[in-house]
VEXMI-92989 format. One record per residue (C-alpha): residue number from 1; chain; x, y, z. Coordinates in steps of 0.2 Angstrom, whole numbers. Example, Ala and Ser with C-alpha at 12.3 -4.5 7.8 and 13.67 -1.06 7.14 Angstrom:
{r 1 "A" {62 -22 39}}
{r 2 "A" {68 -5 36}}
***
This chain:
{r 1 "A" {-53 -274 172}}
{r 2 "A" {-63 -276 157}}
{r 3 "A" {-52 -283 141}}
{r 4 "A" {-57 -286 123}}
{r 5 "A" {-48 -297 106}}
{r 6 "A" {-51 -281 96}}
{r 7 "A" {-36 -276 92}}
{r 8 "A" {-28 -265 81}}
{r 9 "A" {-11 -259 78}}
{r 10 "A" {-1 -245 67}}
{r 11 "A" {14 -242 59}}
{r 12 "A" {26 -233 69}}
{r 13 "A" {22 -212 67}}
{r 14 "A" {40 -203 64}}
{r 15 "A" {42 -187 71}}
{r 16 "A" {57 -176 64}}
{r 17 "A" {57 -161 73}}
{r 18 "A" {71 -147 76}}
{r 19 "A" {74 -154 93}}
{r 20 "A" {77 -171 87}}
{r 21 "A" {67 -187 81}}
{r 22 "A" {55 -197 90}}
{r 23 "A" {42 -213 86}}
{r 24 "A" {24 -215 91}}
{r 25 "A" {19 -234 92}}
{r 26 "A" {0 -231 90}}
{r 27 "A" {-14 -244 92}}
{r 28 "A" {-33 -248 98}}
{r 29 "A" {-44 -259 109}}
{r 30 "A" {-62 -260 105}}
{r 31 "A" {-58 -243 96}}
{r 32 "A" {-52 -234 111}}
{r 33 "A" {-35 -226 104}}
{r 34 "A" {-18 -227 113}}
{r 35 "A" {-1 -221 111}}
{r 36 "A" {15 -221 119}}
{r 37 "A" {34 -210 111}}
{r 38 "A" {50 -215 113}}
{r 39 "A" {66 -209 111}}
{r 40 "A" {74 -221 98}}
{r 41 "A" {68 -232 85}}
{r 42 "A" {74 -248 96}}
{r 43 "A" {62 -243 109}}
{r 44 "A" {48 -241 97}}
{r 45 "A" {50 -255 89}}
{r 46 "A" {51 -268 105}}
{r 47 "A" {37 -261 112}}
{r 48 "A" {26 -263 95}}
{r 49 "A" {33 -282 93}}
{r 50 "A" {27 -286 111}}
{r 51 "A" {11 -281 105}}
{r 52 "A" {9 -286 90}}
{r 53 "A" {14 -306 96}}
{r 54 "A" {4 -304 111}}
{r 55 "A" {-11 -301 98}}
{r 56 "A" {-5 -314 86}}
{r 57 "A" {-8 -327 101}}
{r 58 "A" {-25 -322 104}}
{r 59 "A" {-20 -313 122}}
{r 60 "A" {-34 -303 129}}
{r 61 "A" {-29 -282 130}}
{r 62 "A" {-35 -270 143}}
{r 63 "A" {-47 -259 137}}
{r 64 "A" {-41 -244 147}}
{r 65 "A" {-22 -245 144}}
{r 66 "A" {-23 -253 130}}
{r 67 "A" {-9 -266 138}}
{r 68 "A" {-11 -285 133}}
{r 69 "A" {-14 -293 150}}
{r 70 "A" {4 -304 152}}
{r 71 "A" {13 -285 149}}
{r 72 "A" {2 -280 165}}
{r 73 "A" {7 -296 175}}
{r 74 "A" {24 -294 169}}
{r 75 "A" {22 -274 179}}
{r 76 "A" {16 -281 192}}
{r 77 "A" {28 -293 196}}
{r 78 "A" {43 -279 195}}
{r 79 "A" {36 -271 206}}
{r 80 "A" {25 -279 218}}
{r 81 "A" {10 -270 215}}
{r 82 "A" {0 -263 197}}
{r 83 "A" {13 -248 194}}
{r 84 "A" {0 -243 183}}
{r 85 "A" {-13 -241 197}}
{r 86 "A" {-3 -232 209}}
{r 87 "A" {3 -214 211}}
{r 88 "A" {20 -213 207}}
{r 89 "A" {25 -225 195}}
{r 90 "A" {8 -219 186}}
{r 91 "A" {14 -200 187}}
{r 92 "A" {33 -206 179}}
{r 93 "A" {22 -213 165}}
{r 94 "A" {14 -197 161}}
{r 95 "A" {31 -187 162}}
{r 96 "A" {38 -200 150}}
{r 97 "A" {24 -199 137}}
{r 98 "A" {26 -178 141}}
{r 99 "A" {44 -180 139}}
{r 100 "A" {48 -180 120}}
{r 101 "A" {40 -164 113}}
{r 102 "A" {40 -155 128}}
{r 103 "A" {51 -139 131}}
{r 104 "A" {64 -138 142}}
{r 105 "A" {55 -126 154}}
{r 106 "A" {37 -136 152}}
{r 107 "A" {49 -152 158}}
{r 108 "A" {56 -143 173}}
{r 109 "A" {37 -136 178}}
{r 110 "A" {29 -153 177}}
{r 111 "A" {41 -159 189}}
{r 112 "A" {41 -147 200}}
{r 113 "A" {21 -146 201}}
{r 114 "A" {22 -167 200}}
{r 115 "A" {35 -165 215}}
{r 116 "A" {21 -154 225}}
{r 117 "A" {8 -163 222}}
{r 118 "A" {16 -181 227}}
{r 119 "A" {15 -178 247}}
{r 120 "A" {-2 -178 245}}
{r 121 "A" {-2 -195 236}}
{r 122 "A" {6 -204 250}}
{r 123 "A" {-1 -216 263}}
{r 124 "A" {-5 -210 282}}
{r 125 "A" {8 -217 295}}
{r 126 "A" {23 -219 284}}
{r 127 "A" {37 -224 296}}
{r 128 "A" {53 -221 289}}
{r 129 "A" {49 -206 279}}
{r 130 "A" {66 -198 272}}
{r 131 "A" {69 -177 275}}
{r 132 "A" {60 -166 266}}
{r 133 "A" {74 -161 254}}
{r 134 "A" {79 -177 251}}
{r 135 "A" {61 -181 247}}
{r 136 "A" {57 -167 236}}
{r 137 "A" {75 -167 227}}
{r 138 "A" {73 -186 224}}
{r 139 "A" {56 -183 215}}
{r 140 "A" {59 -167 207}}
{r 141 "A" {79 -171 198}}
{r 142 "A" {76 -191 196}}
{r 143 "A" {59 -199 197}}
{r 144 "A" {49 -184 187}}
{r 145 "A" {65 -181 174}}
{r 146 "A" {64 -197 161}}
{r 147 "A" {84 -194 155}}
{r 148 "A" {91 -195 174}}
{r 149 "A" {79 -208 182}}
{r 150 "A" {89 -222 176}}
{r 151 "A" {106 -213 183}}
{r 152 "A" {98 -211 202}}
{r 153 "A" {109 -215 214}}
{r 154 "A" {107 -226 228}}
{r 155 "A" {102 -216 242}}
{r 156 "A" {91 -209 229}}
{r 157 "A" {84 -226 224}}
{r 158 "A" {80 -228 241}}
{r 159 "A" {71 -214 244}}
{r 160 "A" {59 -218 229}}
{r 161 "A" {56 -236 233}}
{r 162 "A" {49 -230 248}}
{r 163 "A" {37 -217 238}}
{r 164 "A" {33 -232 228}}
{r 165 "A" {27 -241 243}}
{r 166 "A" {19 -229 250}}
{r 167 "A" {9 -221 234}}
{r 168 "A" {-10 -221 237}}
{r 169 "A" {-19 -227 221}}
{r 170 "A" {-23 -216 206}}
{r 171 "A" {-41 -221 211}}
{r 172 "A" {-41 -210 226}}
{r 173 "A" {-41 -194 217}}
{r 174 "A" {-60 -197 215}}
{r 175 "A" {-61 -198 233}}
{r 176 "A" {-66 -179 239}}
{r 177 "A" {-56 -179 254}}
{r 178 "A" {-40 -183 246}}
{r 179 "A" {-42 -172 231}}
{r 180 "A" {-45 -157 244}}
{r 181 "A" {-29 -162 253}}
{r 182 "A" {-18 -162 235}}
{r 183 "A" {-29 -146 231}}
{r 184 "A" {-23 -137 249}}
{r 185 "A" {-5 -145 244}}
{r 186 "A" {-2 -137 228}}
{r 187 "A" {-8 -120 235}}
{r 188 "A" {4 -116 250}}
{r 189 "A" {22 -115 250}}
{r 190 "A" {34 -125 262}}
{r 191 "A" {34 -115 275}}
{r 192 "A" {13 -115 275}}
{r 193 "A" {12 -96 266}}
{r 194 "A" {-2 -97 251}}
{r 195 "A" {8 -100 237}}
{r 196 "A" {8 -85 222}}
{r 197 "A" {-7 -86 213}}
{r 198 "A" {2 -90 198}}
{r 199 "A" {10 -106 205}}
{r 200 "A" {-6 -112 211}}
{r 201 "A" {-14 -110 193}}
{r 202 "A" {2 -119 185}}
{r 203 "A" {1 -135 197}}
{r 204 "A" {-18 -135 195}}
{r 205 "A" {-15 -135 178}}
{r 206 "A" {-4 -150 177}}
{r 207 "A" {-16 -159 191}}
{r 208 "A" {-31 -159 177}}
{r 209 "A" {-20 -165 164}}
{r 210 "A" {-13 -179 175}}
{r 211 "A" {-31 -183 179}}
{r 212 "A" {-37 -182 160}}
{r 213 "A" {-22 -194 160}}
{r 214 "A" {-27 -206 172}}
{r 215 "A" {-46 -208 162}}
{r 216 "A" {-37 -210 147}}
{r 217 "A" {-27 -224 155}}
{r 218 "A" {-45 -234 161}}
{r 219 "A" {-39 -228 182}}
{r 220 "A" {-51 -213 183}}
{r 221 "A" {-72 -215 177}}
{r 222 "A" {-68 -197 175}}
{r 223 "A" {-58 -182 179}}
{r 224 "A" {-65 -176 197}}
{r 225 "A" {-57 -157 196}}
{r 226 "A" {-75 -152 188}}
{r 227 "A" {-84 -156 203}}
{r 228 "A" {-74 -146 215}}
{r 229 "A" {-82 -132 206}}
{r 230 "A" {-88 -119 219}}
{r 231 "A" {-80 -130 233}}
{r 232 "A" {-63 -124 231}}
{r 233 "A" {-59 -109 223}}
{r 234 "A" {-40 -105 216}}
{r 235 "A" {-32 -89 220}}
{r 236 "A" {-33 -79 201}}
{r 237 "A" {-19 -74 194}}
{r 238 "A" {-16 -55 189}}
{r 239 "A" {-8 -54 171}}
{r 240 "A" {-6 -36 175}}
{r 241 "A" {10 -27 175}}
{r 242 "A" {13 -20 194}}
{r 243 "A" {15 -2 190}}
{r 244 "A" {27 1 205}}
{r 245 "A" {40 -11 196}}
{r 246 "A" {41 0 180}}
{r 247 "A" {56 11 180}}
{r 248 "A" {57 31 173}}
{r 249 "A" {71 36 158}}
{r 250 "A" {80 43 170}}
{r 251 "A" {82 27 183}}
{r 252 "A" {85 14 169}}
{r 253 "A" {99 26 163}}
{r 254 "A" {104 25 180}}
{r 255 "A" {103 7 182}}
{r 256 "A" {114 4 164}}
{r 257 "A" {127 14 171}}
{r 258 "A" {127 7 187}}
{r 259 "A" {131 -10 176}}
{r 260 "A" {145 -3 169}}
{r 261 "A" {153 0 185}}
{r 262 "A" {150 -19 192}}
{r 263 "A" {168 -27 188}}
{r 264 "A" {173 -39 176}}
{r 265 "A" {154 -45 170}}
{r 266 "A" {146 -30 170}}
{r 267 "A" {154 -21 156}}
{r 268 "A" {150 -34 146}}
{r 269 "A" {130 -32 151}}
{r 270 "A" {127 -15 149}}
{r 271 "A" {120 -20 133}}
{r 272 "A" {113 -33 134}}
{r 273 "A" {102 -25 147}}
{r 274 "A" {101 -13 137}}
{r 275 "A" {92 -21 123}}
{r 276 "A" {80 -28 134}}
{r 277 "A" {75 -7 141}}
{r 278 "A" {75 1 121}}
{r 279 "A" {72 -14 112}}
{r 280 "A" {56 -24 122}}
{r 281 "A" {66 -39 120}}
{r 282 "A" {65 -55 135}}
{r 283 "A" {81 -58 141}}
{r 284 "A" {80 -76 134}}
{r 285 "A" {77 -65 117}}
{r 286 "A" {92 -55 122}}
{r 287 "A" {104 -68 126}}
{r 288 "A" {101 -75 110}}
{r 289 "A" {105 -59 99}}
{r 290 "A" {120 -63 86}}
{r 291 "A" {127 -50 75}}
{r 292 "A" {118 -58 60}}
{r 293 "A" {102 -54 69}}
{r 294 "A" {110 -35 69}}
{r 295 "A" {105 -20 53}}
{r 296 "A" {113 -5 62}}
{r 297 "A" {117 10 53}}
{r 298 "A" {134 19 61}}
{r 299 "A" {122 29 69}}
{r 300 "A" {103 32 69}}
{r 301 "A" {90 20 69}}
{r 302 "A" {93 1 66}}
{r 303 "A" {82 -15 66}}
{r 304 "A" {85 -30 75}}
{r 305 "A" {79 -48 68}}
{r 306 "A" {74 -59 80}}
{r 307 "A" {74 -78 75}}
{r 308 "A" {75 -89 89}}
{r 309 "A" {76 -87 108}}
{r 310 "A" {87 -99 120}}
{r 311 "A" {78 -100 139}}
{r 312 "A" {87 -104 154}}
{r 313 "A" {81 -123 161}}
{r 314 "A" {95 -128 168}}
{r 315 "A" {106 -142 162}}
{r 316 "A" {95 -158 169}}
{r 317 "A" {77 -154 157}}
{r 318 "A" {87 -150 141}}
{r 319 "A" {92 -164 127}}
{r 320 "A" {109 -158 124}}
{r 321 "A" {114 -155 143}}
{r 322 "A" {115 -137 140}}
{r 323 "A" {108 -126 154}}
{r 324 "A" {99 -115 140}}
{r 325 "A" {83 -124 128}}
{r 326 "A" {84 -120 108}}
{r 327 "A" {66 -116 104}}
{r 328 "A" {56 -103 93}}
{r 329 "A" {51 -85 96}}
{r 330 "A" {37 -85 109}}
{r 331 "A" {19 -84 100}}
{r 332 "A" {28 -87 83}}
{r 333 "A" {28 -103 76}}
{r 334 "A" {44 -111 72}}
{r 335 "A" {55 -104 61}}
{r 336 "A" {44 -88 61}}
{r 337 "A" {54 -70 66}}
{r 338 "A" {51 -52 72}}
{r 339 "A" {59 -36 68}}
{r 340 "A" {61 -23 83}}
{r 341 "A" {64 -5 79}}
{r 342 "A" {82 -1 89}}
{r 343 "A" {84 16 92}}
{r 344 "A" {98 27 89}}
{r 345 "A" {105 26 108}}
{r 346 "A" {104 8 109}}
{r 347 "A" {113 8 93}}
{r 348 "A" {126 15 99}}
{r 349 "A" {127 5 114}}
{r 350 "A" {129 -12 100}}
{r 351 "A" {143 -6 92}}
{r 352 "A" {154 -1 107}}
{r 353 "A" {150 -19 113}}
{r 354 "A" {155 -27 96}}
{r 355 "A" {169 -14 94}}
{r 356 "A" {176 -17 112}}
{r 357 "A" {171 -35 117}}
{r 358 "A" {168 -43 99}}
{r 359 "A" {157 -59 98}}
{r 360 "A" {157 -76 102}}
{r 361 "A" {162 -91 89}}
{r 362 "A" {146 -93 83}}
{r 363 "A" {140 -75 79}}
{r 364 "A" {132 -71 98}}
{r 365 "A" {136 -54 105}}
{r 366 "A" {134 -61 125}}
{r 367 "A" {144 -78 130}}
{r 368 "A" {149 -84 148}}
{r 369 "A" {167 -78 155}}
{r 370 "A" {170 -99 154}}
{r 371 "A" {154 -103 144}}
{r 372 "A" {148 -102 126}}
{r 373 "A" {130 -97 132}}
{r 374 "A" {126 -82 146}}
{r 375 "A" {123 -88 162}}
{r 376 "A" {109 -83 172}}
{r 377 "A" {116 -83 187}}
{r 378 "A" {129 -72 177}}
{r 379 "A" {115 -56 173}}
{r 380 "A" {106 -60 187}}
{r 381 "A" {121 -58 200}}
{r 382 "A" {126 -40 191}}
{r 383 "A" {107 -34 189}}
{r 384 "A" {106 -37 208}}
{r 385 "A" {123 -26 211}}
{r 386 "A" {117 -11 200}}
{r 387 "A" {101 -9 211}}
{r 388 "A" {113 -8 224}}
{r 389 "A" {122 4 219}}
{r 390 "A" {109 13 211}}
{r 391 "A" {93 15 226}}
{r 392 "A" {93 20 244}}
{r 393 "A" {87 3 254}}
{r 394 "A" {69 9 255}}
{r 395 "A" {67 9 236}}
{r 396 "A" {80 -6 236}}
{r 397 "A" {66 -16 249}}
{r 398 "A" {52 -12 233}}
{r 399 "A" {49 -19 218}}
{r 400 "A" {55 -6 206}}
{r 401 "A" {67 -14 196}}
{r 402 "A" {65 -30 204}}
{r 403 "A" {71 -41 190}}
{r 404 "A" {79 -37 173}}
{r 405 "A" {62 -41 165}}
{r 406 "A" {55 -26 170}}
{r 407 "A" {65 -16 160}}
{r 408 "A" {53 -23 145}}
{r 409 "A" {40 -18 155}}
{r 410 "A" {45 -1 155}}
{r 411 "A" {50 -2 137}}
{r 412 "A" {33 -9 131}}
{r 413 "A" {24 5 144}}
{r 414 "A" {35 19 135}}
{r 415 "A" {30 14 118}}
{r 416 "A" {11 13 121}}
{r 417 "A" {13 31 133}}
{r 418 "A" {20 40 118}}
{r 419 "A" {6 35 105}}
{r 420 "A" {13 22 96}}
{r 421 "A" {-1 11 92}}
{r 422 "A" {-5 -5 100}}
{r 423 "A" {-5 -18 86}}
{r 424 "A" {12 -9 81}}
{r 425 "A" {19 -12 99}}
{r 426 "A" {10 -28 100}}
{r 427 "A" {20 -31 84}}
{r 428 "A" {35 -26 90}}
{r 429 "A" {35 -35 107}}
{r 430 "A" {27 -50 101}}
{r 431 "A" {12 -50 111}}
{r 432 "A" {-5 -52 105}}
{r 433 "A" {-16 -35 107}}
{r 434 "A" {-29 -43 118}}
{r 435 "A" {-13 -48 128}}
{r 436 "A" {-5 -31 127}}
{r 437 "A" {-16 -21 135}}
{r 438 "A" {-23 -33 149}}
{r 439 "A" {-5 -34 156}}
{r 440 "A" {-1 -17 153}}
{r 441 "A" {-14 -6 156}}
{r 442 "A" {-13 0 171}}
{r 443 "A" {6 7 164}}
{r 444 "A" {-4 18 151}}
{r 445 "A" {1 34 158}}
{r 446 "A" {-2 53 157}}
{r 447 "A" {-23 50 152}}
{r 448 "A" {-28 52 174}}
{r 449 "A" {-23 72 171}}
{r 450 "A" {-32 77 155}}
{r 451 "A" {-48 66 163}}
{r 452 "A" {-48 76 176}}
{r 453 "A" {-45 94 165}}
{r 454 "A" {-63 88 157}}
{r 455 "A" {-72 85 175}}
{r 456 "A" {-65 102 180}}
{r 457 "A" {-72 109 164}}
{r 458 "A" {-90 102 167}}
{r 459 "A" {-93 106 185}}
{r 460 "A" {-88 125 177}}
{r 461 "A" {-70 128 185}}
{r 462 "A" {-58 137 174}}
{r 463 "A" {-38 137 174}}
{r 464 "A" {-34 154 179}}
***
């Protein structure tokens, strides 16, 4: 381990951000930069005290975590081995320095491609080795979640110790054969089925950045993924909208009213569905929309000002326990809105809901029957009994209407179809235009037939 007396070390960075307040400690050896976040001041402060005394005495760093060598021993005496060297105590150190800025949703992804990744990480021959649920909900909702890590219960504790003691070291990922294992891993699902494209590109994703990690931290020469170049090949992702999902006027009409006749909740829906078909909006967008956010005429055309949009993460990944994330319009920067055209039908819809329903105590039109915030186990359980109830099981087997989302599919596809411009929808559905047309190209509709009026015409056929 090569170490070095030059040291230098920062004041503590303060980060006030909308989702709360953290502290860098930052500091170098032999001008390699490090540094870790915490959660509280306390934290931050402890951790640049140890450094700073173990400089003071003269105590050699490691170059490559940037670690004085008694904080090392001191690891390494907690936990029988370098946890810096192996795999899971090394991948809970790069959720934790992910932790404090990351989004709800980015949190819960990390884990869940960290949770994929680590069988491959384990040693061959591990007697003892728990279930595979208990395994993969050990890893996923304690060791890879920085708040409830700490909270584990026993059997959980448990079930980690043993990952601990049977995680190969971070070195390994150089090795070729290894890598191709956590490669294969990450790109079939449990019951061996190739994994959605898009899953594969998500884990592998967070596999380079784990290895960027690992150089950064002196465990990897380099990052091996390069060199797997042309020896294994991920499945691509298509961005593109699948064209079979997209419902008609006449089906999504269908579909609203369908909503309306699913008891208790679904009268409550109709328009928040609703704003998701006329208005483009995503439903995280939708379950967000206050009357504040509302400039509706009594009739006619209105606007609606989007500000701020609340995804579902699930209780665990958020800071406040809340099962929806706080964070700004996607592709906007904070604090930077939208305004969405909302046609005369939909306005109507929004006041009947106001009129009948009223709002929530802070201002939002869609609230749970025994929470503040919409479920989505709430929209999603009523959108799945108006597909019922709307298509015969053949066209219920398909993908048309397969998930709420496609009603902004179909909103987006109807705008660009009747002319409207694509920066104006791009605009309007907050996509970029380079973005807008790769994903919904192939919903551009009603060009195949006047194509195919000009080959008529050239090979000298006539209507008539």
């Amino acid at each position: 381990m090569p170490t070095t007396y030059d040291v230098r070390i920062w004041k503590i960075d303060v980060y006030n951000g909308k989702r709360g307040t953290t502290y860098t400690v930052r500091w170098a050896t032999a001008g390699k930069r490090h540094r870790v976040t915490f959660a509280t001041s306390a934290l931050a402060d402890s951790f640049r005290s140890d450094l700073v005394t173990a400089a003071r005495k003269g105590e050699a760093f490691d170059i490559g975590s940037g670690r004085p060598i008694s904080m090392l021993r001191a690891k390494d005496s907690r936990s029988g081995a370098n946890s810096g060297s192996v795999w899971l105590p090394f991948a809970c150190d790069y959720i934790d320095m992910k932790w404090p800025l990351a989004a709800a949703t980015y949190r819960r992804s990390l884990s869940e491609a960290l949770t994929a990744i680590t069988p491959a990480m384990l040693a061959a021959g591990r007697p003892g080795e728990p279930a595979g649920p208990e395994l993969r909900r050990a890893l996923h909702l304690y060791a890879f979640n920085t708040l409830r890590r700490d909270e584990s219960p026993s059997e959980v504790r448990d079930v980690l110790d043993w990952v601990r003691r049977h995680s190969l070291p971070v070195r390994h990922l150089a090795k070729p054969d290894v890598l191709r294992r956590v490669l294969t891993t990450i790109a079939v699902r449990l019951d061996g089925r190739p994994a959605a494209a898009s899953v594969v590109s998500k884990r592998r994703r967070v596999l380079y950045n784990v290895a960027e990690y690992a150089v950064e931290r002196g465990l990897l020469d380099s990052n091996p993924l390069p060199s797997m170049k042309g020896k294994w090949k991920p499945p691509r992702p298509s961005v593109a909208v699948d064209r079979r999902s997209v419902v008609n006027p006449v089906q999504a009409r269908s579909l609203l009213q369908a909503v309306r006749g699913v008891q208790r909740s679904g009268p409550r829906l109709v328009a928040f569905f609703a704003l998701i078909y006329f208005a483009a909006l995503r439903p995280e967008e939708a379950a967000n929309v206050s009357k504040r956010n509302l400039a509706l005429p009594a009739e006619g055309w209105g606007e609606i000002y989007l500000e701020e949009s609340t995804p579902h993460a699930g209780s665990h990944w958020t800071n406040d326990g809340r099962p929806r994330d706080r964070r700004q319009l996607k592709n906007r920067e904070r604090g930077e809105g939208r305004t969405v055209p909302c046609p005369p039908e939909l306005t109507a819809l929004l006041h009947a809901h106001i009129a009948q329903f009223g709002t929530g105590p802070d201002g939002r039109l869609f609230v749970g029957e025994r929470a503040d915030e919409l479920p989505k186990l709430t929209y999603m359980r009523v959108w799945r009994a108006a597909r019922r109830a709307t298509f015969t099981p053949e066209v219920l087997a398909g993908p048309l209407a397969a998930t709420p989302y496609t009603l902004r599919h179909a909103c987006v596809s109807t705008w660009l179809n009747g002319g409207v411009p694509a920066p104006q929808v791009a605009e309007w559905a907050g996509h970029s235009v380079e973005m807008l047309l790769r994903v919904y190209a192939k919903c551009i509709d009603g060009q195949d037939e006047a194509l195919r009026r000009r080959v008529m015409e050239a090979l000298g056929y006539r209507e008539g």
